[in-house]
C-alpha positions in Angstrom: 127.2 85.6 -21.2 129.6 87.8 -19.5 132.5 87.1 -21.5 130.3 87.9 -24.6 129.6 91.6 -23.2 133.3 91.7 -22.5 134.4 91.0 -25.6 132.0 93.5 -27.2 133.1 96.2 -25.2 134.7 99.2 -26.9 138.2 99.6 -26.0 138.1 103.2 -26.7 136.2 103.8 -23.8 138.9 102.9 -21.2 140.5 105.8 -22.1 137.4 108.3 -22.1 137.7 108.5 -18.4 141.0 110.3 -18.5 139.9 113.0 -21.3 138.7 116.4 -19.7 138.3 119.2 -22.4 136.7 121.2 -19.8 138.2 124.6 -19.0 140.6 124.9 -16.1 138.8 128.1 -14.1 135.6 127.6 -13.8 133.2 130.1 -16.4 132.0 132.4 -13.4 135.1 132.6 -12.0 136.4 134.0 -15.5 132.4 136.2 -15.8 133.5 138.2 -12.4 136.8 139.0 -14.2 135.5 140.2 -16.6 132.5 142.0 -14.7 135.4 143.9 -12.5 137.3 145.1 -15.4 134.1 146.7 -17.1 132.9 148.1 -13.4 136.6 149.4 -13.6 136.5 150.8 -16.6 133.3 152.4 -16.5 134.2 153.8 -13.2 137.4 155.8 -14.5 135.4 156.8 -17.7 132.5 158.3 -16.2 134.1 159.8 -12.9 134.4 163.7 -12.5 136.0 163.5 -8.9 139.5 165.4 -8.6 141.2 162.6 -8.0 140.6 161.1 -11.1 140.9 164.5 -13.4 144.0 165.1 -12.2 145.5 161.5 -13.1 147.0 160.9 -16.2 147.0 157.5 -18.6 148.8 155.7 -16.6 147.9 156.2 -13.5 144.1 155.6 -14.4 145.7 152.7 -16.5 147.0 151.1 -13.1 143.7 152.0 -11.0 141.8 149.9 -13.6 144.5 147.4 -13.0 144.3 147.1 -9.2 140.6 147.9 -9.4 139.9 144.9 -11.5 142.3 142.5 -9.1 140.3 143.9 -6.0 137.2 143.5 -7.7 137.0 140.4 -8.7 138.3 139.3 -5.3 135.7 141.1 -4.1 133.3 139.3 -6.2 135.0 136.0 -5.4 134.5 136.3 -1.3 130.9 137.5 -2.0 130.5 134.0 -3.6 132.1 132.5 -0.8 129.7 134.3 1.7 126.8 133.7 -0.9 127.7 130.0 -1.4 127.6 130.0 2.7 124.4 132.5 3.8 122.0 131.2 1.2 118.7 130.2 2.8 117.6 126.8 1.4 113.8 128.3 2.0 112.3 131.7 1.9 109.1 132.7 3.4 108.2 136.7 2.7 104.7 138.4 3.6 105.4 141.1 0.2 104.2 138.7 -2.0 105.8 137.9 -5.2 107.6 140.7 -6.1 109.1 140.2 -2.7 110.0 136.6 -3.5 111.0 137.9 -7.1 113.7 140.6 -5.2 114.9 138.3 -2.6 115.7 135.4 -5.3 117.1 137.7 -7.4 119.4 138.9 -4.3 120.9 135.7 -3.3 121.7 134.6 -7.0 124.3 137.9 -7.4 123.9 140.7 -4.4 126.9 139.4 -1.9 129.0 139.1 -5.6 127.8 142.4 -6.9 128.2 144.1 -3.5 131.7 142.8 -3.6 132.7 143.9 -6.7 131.5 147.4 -6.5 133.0 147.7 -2.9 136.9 146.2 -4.4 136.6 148.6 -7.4 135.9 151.2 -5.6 138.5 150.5 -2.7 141.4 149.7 -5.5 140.8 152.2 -7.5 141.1 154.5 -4.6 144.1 153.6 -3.2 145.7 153.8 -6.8 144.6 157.3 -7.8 144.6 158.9 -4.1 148.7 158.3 -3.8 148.8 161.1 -7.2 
């Protein structure tokens, strides 16, 4: 009976074990990137500060740059502190838009946090040296 199933097996799934089409960074990991280049971006665009009046193209070119990089690191280590803070329960006396808030929070707030606070910080650095 055994050797019947054996002998009916598919050799093409030997090999299905060793096939990964899967990308190799994971899909968040590639959202924050892109999250931290758009934070950058906007932040450059819309700011009326001095510091960033007085730059030109490619200064504001390489705060975007190093914005982006400290971003997304940002974004990363509030993942990491996410990932390691999360409360598996949550017990609130607001109610449900309480709940609502505080779920909300621990899906992206330590990320988001992040991201905003290495933006800001990178692009700083960059367009304070001008």
């Amino acid at each position: 009976m055994e050797q019947n199933n054996l002998d009916q097996r598919d050799p093409r799934d030997d090999d299905d074990d060793y096939i990964d089409d899967s990308l190799p960074v994971q899909v968040k990991v590639l959202g924050w990137a892109l999250a931290a280049f758009a934070v950058a971006i906007f932040m450059v665009t819309f700011n009326n500060s001095g510091m960033v009046l007085r730059a030109g193209f490619f200064a504001k070119a390489f705060a975007v740059l190093v914005g982006t990089l400290l971003g997304w690191g940002g974004a990363l280590l509030g993942d990491a502190i996410c990932r390691f803070a999360r409360p598996s329960a949550v017990f609130t006396s607001g109610g449900f838009c309480s709940l609502v808030f505080i779920k909300l929070f621990w899906i992206a707030g330590p990320q988001v946090i992040g991201l905003f606070i290495g933006v800001a910080l990178g692009m700083s650095q960059v367009l304070s040296r001008i």
